[in-house]
C-alpha positions in Angstrom: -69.7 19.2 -19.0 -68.2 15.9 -20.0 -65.5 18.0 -21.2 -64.8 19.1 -17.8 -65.1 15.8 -16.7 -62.2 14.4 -19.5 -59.8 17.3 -18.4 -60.2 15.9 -14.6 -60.0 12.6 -15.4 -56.9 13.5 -17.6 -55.2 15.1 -14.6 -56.1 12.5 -12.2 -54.2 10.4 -14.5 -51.3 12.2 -15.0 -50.9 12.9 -11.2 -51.0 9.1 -10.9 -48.2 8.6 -13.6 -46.0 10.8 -11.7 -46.7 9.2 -8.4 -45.4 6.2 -9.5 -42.3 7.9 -11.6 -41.2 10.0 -8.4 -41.9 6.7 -6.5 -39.8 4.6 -8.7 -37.0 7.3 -8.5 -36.8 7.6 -5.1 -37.1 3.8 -4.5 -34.3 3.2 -6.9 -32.4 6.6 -5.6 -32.0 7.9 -9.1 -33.4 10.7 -11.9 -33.6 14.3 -10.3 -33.2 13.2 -6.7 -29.9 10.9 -7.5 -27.5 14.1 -6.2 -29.2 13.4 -2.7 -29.6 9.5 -2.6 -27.6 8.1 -4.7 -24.5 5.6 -4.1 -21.5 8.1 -4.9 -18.9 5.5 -5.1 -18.7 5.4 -8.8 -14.7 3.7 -10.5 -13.9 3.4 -14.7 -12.0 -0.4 -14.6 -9.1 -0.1 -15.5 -8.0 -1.6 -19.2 -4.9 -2.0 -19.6 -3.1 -5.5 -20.3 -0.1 -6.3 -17.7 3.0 -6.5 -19.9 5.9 -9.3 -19.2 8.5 -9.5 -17.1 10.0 -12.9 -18.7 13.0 -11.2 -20.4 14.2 -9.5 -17.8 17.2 -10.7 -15.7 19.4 -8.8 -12.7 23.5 -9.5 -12.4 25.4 -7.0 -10.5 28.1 -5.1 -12.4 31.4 -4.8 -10.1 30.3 -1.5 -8.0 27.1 -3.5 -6.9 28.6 -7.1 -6.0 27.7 -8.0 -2.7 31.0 -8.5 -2.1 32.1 -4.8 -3.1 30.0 -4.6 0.3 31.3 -7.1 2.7 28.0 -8.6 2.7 28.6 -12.0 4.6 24.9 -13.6 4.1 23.4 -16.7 5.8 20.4 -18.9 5.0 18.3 -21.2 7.8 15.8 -23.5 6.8 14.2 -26.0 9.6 16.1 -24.1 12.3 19.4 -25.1 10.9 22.1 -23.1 8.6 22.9 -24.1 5.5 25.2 -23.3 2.7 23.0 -23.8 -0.5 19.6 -23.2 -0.7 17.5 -24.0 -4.0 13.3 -23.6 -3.1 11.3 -26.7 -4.2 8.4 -24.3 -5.6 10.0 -21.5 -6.9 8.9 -18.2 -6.6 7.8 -15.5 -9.2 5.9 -12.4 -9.2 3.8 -11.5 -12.1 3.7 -8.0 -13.3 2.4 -5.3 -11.2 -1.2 -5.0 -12.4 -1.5 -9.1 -12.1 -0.7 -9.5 -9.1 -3.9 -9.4 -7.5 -7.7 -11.0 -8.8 -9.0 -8.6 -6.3 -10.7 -5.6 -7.1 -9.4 -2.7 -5.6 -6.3 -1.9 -3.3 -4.9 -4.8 -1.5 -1.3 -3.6 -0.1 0.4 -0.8 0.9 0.9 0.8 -2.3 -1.3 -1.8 -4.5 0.8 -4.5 -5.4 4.5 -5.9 -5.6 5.6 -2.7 -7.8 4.3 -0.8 -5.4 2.9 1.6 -7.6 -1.0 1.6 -7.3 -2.6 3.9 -4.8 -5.6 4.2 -6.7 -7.3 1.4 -8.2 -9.6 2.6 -11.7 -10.3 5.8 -12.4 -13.1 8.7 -12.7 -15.3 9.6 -16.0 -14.8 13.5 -15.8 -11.5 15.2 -14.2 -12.0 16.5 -10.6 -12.3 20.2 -9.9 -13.1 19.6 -6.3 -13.0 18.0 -2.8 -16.3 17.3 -0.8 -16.2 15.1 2.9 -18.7 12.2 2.3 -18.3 10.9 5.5 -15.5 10.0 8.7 -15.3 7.3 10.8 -13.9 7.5 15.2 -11.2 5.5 15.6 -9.9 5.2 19.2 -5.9 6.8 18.2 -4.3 8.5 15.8 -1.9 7.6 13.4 1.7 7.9 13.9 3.0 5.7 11.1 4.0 6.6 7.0 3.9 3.6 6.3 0.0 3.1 7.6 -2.8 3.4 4.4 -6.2 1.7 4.5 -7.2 -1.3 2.2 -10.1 -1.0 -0.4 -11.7 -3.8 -1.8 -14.8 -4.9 -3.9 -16.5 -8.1 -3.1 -18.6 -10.5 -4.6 -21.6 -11.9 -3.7 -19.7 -15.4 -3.0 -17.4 -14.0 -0.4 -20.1 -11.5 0.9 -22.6 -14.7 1.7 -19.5 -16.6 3.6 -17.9 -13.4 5.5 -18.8 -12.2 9.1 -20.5 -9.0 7.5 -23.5 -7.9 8.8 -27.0 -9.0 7.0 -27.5 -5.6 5.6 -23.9 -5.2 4.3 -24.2 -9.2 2.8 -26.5 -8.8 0.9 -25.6 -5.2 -0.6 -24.4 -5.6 -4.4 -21.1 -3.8 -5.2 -20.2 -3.4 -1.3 -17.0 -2.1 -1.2 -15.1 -2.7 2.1 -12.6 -0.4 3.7 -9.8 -1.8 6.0 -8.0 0.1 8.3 -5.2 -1.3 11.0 -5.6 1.3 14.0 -3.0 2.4 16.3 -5.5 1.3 19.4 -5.1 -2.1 18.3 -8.1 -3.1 16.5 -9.1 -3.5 12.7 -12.2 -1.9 11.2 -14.5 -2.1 8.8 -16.3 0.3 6.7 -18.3 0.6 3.9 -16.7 2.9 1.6 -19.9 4.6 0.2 -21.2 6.3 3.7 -18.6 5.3 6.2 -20.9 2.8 8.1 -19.4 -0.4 9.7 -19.6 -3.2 8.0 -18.9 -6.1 10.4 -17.7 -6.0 14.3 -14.1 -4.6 15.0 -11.6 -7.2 15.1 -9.4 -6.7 18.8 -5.9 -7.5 17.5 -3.8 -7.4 21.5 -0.8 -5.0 19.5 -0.9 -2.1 17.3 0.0 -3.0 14.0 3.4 -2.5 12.0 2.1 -0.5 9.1 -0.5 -1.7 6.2 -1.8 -5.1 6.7 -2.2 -7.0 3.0 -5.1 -9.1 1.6 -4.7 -12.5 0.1 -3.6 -12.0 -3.8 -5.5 -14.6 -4.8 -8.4 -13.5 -3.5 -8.8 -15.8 -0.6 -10.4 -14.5 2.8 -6.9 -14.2 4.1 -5.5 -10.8 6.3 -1.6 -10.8 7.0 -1.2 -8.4 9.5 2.3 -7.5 11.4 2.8 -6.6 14.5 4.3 -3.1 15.8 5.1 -1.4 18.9 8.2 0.0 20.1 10.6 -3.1 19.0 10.9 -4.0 22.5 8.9 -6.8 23.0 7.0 -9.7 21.5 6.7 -9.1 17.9 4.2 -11.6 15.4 3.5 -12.0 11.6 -0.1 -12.8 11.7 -1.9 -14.1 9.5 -6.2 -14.2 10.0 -9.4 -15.6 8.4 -11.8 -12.7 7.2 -14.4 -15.6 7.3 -14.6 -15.5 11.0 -12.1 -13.0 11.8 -9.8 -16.0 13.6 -5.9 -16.4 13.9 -5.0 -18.7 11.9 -1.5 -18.4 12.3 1.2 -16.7 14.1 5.2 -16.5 13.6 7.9 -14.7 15.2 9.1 -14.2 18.7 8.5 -13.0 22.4 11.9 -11.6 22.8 13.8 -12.0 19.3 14.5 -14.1 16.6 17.9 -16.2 17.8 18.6 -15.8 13.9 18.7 -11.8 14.1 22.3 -9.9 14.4 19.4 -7.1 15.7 19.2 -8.5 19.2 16.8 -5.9 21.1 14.6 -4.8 18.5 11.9 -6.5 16.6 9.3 -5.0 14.5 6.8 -6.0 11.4 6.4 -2.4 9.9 6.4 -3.6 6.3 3.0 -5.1 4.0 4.1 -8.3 3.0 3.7 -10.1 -0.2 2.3 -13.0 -1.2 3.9 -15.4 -4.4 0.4 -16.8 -5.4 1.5 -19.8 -7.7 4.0 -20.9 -5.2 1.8 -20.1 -2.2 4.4 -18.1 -0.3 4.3 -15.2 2.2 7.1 -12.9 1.9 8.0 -11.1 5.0 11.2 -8.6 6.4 11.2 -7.7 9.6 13.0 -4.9 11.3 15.0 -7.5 13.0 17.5 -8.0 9.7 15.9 -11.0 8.5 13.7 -11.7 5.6 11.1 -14.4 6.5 9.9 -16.8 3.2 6.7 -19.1 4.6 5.0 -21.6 2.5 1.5 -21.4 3.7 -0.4 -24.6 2.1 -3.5 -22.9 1.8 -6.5 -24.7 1.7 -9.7 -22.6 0.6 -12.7 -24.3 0.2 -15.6 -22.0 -1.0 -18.6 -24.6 -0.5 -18.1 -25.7 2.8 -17.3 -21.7 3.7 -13.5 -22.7 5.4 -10.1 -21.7 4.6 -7.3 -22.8 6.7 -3.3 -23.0 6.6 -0.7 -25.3 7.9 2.6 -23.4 7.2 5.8 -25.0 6.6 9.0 -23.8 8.8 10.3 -20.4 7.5 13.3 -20.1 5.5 15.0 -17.1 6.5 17.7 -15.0 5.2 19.7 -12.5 7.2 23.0 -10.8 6.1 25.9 -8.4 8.2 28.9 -6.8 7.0 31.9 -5.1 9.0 30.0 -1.5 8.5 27.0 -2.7 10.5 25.9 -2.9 14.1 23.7 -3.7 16.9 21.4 -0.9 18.1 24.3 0.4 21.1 26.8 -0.3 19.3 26.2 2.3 16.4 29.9 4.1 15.8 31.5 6.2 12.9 33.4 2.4 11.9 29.8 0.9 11.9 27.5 3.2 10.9 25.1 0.9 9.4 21.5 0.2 11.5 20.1 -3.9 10.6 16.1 -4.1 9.9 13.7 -3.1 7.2 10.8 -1.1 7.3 9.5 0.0 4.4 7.5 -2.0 2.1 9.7 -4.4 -0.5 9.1 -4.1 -4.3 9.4 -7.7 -6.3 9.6 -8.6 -9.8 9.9 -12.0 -11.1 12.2 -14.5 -8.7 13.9 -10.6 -7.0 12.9 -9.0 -3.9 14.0 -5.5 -3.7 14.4 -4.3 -0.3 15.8 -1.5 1.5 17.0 -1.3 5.1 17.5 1.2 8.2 21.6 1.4 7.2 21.3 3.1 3.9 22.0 -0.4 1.7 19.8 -1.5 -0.9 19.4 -5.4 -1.7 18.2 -7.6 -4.6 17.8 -11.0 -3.4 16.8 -14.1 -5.5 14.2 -15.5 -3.5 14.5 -18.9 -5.2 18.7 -19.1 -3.9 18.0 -16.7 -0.7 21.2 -15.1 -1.7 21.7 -11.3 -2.8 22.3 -10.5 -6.4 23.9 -7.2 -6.1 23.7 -4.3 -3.4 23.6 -0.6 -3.4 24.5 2.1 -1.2 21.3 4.7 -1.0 22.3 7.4 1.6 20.3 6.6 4.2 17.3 4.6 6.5 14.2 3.9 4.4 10.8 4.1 5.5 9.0 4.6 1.8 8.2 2.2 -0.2 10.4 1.1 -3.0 8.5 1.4 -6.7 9.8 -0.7 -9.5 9.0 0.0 -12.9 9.8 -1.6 -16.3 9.8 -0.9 -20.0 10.9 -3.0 -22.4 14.3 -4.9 -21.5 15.2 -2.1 -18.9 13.6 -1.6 -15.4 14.5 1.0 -12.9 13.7 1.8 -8.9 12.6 5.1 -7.5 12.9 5.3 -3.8 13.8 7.9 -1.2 16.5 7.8 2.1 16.9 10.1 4.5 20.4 10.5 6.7 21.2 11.2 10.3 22.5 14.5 8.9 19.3 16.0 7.7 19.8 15.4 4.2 17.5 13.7 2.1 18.6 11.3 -1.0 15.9 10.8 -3.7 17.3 8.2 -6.3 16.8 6.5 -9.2 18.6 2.9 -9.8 18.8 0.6 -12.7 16.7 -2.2 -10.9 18.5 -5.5 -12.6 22.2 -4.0 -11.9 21.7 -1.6 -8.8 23.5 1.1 -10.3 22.6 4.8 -10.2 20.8 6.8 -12.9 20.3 9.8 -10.7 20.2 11.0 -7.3 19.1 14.7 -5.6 20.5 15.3 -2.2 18.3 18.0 -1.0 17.3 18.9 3.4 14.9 17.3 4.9 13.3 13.4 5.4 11.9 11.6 2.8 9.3 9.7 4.9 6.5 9.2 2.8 6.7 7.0 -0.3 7.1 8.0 -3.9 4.0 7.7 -7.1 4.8 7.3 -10.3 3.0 9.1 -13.0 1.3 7.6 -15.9 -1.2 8.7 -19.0 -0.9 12.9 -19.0 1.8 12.8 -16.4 4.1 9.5 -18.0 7.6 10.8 -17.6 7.3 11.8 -14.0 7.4 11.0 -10.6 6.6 12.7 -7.4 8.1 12.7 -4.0 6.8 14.6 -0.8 9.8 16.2 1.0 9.7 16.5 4.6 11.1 19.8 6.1 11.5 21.2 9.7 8.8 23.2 9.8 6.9 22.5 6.2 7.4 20.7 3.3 7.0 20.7 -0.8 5.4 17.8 -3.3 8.2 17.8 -5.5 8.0 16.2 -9.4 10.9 15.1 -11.4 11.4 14.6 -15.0 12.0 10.8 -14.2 14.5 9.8 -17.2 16.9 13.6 -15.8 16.0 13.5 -12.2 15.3 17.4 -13.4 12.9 19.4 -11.6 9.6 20.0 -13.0 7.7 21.8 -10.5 7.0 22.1 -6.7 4.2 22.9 -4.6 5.0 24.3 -1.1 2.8 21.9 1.9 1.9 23.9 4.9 3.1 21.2 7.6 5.7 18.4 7.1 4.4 15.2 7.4 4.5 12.0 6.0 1.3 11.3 3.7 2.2 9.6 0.6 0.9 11.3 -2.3 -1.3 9.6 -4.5 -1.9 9.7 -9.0 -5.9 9.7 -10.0 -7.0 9.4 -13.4 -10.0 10.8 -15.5 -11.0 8.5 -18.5 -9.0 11.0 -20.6 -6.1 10.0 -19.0 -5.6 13.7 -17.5 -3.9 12.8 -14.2 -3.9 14.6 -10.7 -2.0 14.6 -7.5 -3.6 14.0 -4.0 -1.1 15.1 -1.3 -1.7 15.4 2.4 0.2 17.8 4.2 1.3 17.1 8.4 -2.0 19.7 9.3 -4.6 17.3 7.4 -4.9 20.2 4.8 -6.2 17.4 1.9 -4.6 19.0 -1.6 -6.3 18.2 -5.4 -3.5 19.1 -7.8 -3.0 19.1 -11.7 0.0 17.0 -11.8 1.2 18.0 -14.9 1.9 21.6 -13.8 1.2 21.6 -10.1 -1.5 23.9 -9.6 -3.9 24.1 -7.4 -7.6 22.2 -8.1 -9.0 22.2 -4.6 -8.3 21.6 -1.2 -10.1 20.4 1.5 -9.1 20.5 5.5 -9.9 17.5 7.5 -8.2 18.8 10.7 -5.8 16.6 13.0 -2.5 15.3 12.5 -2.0 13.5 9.1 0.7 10.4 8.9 -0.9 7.6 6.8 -1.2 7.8 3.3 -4.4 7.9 0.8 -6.2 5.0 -0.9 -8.1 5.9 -3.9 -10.8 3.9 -5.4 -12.1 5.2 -8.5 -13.7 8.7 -7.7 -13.5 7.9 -3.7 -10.1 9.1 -1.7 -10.1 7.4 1.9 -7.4 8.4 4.5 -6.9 9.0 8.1 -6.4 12.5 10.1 -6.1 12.6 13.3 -8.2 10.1 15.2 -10.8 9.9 12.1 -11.0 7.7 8.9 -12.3 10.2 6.1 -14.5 9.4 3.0 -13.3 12.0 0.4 -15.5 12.5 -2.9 -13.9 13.8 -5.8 -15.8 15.6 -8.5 
């Protein structure tokens, strides 16, 4: 009897311990039930120390002087035109993987090398594709250059931000950013897609990528699109309050632009932290430099700027022309559009008339130019190795051909270039740990296209996956902690691709239906991009 007694009392027990254990799992969504409830968001920091940039110089051989060109250049500071032009702060871009304190993807691209899509990396390569959630937006897409921001805050900024109480207070929130083509900015928690503070109603649709604050401040610079018709701003906006804090540009056009009826701010900025200075080109033909005199003050919860006049830099040559006045002798379109690359005290930028540009920001004046083939709507992506540094980049020509190139970065000349059919819309990723020694390029066709990599040092071909649809999607690199590296491509249908870069087959794919434009931002093990008129949360596992 009181043996009967002990085994009851011994099972009363024990169903009481696992109460409490399946309690505590579920509670702290974990142990068996953590596939269901747990956060999936998971990212491997990346390690790596950013390497210098202090020995490296550009000077033009003879091919690339501006003059070889017929550049005739002008400088404005405080509304006037000068001759000489030396900046009181001088500028300088760190490397690539210093540029920003943030964590997680704060440009189009990543940074001013414009070669960071993805921000960490995953534990275990991915074999597969899975939905974790989408988002409405009120318009699709129609832009390349268009790629959500990711970013990782801390508790400091949380508490001061105009997040909701839920979202505030959530440890690790990560925060997805996304400049709509109905005119508004939204906000997402990247682990289940749910808003994390009130949409922000801009009045325009945005250029292209909008660009957080390098530094970390609560700072959004945000450009404005359209059709290049009429008013066009550089905005920049408090992600305290969600406030304008400052605006620059023009109703009609810039007096300073040779572009007279076309304005646009298609490109994500950059920001030269130590010197506090924006860095801006516009489709109009100028590049706009703005010191901001940021003041951030944590404790009191403000942030505010009081920008100096911007010192601007445009440039014209016998070979280029004003929108209706495009002929055979001036074949050459002003404006820029794609997203500049910057090392050091250079700006490396790329314009609608085929002509490449280094230009000192410090002396507003180009160091050498380049002829590339054709308009550019990618993103240039600088990369350097020792005492040399190159440029990858990709043109595309009123003829239908394509040029995919690859310069020497401090004299413009060119390594290699592939002329191949098609447009070259989307922007090009360089490939590191398993895949160093490449670089990828999505080719635009008439009626499909093909995710081409090159052996980067022959321009060689080393394989090529077909895409169903053209389109303009960037593709992206990810990264297992084994540094086995994998290609995410979007093809024009919204057909989502998982491939093994270093041979091009086939992982997984995943088909998120609509039109696809924008390109992918990865954070570690989470792919985010938009399709049609939906933002899409993409696990990979």
């Amino acid at each position: 009897m009181r043996i009967g007694r002990l085994i009851v009392l011994l099972l009363i027990f024990a169903a009481i311990v696992a109460g409490i254990v399946f309690g505590i799992m579920f509670l702290t969504k974990t142990g068996i039930f953590g596939a269901a409830f747990s956060d999936p968001v998971s990212v491997v920091l990346p390690s790596a120390s950013p390497s210098s940039t202090d020995n490296l110089s550009a000077t033009a051989v003879d091919a690339t002087l501006p003059s070889a060109f017929g550049l005739q250049t002008e400088v404005q500071q405080n509304g006037e035109a000068i001759n000489d032009f030396n900046r009181t702060d001088p500028v300088s871009f760190p490397a690539g993987s210093a540029y920003t304190s943030l964590t997680g993807i704060s440009s189009f691209r990543g940074n001013n090398y414009r070669d960071a899509a993805h921000f960490g990396g995953m534990e275990n390569a991915p074999q597969k594709l899975e939905q974790l959630w989408s988002f409405d937006l009120g318009a699709a897409s129609a832009s390349a250059v268009a790629q959500p921001l990711v970013v990782r805050w801390d508790a400091d900024m949380r508490r001061m931000m105009n997040l909701y109480d839920d979202k505030k207070s959530k440890d690790s929130l990560t925060e997805v950013i996304l400049a709509s083509a109905d005119g508004k900015l939204y906000f997402m928690d990247l682990t289940d897609g749910s808003a994390t503070r009130d949409p922000l109603a801009l009045g325009f649709t945005a250029g292209g990528t909008p660009a957080l604050d390098p530094r970390g401040y609560p700072l959004l610079y945000v450009g404005q699109g359209g059709d290049g018709t009429g008013a066009s701003y550089m905005n920049v906006y408090s992600l305290i309050d969600g406030s304008l804090l400052y605006r620059c540009g023009a109703d009609q056009r810039d007096a300073f632009a040779y572009r007279s009826a076309f304005q646009r701010f298609g490109a994500s900025p950059l920001v030269a932290s130590e010197a506090d200075t924006l860095v801006w080109p516009g489709e109009n033909g100028i590049v706009y430099t703005i010191r901001l005199n940021t003041n951030f003050d944590p404790a009191a919860k403000t942030i505010s700027v009081a920008p100096e006049e911007p010192v601007k830099y445009h440039y014209t040559s016998a070979q280029y022309a004003d929108d209706a006045q495009i002929n055979e002798q001036a074949p050459r379109l002003y404006g820029f559009k794609s997203a500049p690359a910057a090392f050091k005290n250079y700006l490396l930028l790329s314009d609608n008339g085929g002509l490449l540009q280094c230009l000192d920001l410090n002396t507003m004046s180009p160091v050498y130019a380049q002829d590339v083939g054709g308009a550019s709507d990618a993103a240039l992506v600088f990369e350097h190795t020792g005492d040399s540094a190159s440029l990858y980049l990709g043109t595309y020509d009123a003829a239908g051909a394509a040029h995919i190139c690859k310069l020497n970065a401090l004299s413009g000349e060119t390594v290699w270039q592939k002329d191949v059919a098609g447009k070259l819309p989307a922007s090009p990723v360089l490939g590191s740990g398993s895949l160093n020694g490449m670089v990828f390029f999505n080719l635009s066709g008439s009626d499909s296209g093909e995710l081409i990599a090159y052996n980067k040092e022959t321009g060689d071909t080393v394989w090529q996956h077909p895409l169903e649809r053209p389109g303009a999607s960037s593709p992206a690199a990810v990264y297992a902690s084994d540094t086995s590296g994998f290609i995410l491509q979007c093809d024009g249908n919204g057909k989502l691709l998982l491939l093994d870069g270093k041979t091009g087959e086939e992982k997984a794919t995943l088909d998120l239906g609509g039109e696809t434009q924008g390109s992918v931002a990865v954070f570690g093990n989470t792919a985010v991009l938009q399709s049609g008129q939906k933002l899409f949360g993409v696990l990979l596992s």
